[in-house]
N, C-alpha and C positions, 0 to 999 in steps of 0.2 A: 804562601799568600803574603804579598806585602801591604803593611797598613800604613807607606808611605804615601801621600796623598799627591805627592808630587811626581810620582811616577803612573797619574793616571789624565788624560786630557779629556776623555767623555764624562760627562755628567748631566744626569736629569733628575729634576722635580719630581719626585711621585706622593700622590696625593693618598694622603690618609682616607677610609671611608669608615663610616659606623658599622658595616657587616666586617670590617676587621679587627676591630675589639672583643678582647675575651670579656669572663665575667668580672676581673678584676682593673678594668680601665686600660688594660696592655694591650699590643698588637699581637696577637696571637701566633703561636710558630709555625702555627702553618699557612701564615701567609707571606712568610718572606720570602720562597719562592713565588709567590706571585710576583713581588716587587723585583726581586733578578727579571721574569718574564721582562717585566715591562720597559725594564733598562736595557735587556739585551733586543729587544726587537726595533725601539727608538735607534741603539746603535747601528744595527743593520739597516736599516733604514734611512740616517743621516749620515751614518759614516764610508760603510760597505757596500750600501745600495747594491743589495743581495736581492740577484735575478732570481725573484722566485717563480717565475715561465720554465726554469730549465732545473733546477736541483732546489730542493729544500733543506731544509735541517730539522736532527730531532735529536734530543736530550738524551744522552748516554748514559750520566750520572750526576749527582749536585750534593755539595757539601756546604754545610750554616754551621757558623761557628756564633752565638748567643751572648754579646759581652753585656748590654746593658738594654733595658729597657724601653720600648718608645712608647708613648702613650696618644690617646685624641689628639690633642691639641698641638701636636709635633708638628714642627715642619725637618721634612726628611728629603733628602737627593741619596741616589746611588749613582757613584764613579764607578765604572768598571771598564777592564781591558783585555784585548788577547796575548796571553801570554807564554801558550805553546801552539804551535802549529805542526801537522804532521801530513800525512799523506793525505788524508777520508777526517780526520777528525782533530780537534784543534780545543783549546783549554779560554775559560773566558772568567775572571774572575772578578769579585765585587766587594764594595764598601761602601755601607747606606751609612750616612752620617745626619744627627739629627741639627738641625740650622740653630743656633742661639740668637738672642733677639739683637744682635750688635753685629750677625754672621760669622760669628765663629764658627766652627763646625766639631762634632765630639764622635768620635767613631765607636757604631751600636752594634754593628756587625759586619763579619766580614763571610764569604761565600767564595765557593768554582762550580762550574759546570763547565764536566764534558760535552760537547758537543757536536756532531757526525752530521759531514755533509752526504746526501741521502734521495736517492731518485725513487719516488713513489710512485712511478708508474713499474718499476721493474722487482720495486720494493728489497734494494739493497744499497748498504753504503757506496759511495761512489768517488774520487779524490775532489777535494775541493777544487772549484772551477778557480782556475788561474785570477783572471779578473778581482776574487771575491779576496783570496789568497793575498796578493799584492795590496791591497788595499788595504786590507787589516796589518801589514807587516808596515806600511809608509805609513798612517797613523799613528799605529801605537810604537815605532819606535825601533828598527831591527835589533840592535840592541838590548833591547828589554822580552822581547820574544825568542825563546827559546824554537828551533827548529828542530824537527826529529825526523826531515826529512832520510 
């Protein structure tokens, strides 16, 4: 996982809430997968524009790597990007950086999820649809995505 910032072009806002504070003022660790959720679905959404009428996706595996702290009062974005692409299933990895008041950015954690494109009417993996494929590769970069076709 790289925690160069400059090899990632999506980035979203995600908003702190009070039901994600533990009892010690911190974002609790289990909610950082929530905040991949919500950064991977905006990118599908504004980048991939993932026909969900015809295959879905579902979560293989996910890894959080914990380097520092966020707290309430944060303001936090996650970059994230596709970085391996395969037949049915394809890698997407993340860095929530907390905002300084001048916009610097300080990186809190970084993350992957596998992710498996997936036809729930037959309820098997299925090869990523072309379209969605392409798209994620001219984005982020062919270069920077590894291919395991």
């Amino acid at each position: 996982m790289t925690k160069d910032l400059a090899n990632y072009k999506y980035r979203t806002v995600i908003p702190i809430r009070f039901s994600d504070i533990d009892a010690y003022g911190n974002v609790s660790n289990t909610i950082y997968l929530s905040y991949f959720e919500i950064a991977r679905l905006s990118y599908w959404k504004e980048v991939v524009d993932w026909d969900w009428s015809s295959y879905g996706v579902i979560l293989g595996r996910s890894e959080i790597n914990y380097l520092k702290p966020i707290k309430v009062d944060d303001q936090i974005a996650c970059y994230l990007r596709t970085s391996r692409i395969g037949n049915s299933s394809f890698d997407v990895i993340y860095v929530v950086v907390k905002i300084g008041p001048n916009g610097e950015e300080e990186i809190c954690t970084t993350g992957k999820s596998v992710c498996i494109s997936y036809d729930y009417t037959n309820y098997k993996s299925v090869p990523i649809p072309q379209r969605e494929r392409q798209r994620m590769i001219e984005y982020d970069e062919p270069g920077l995505i590894t291919n395991t076709n």
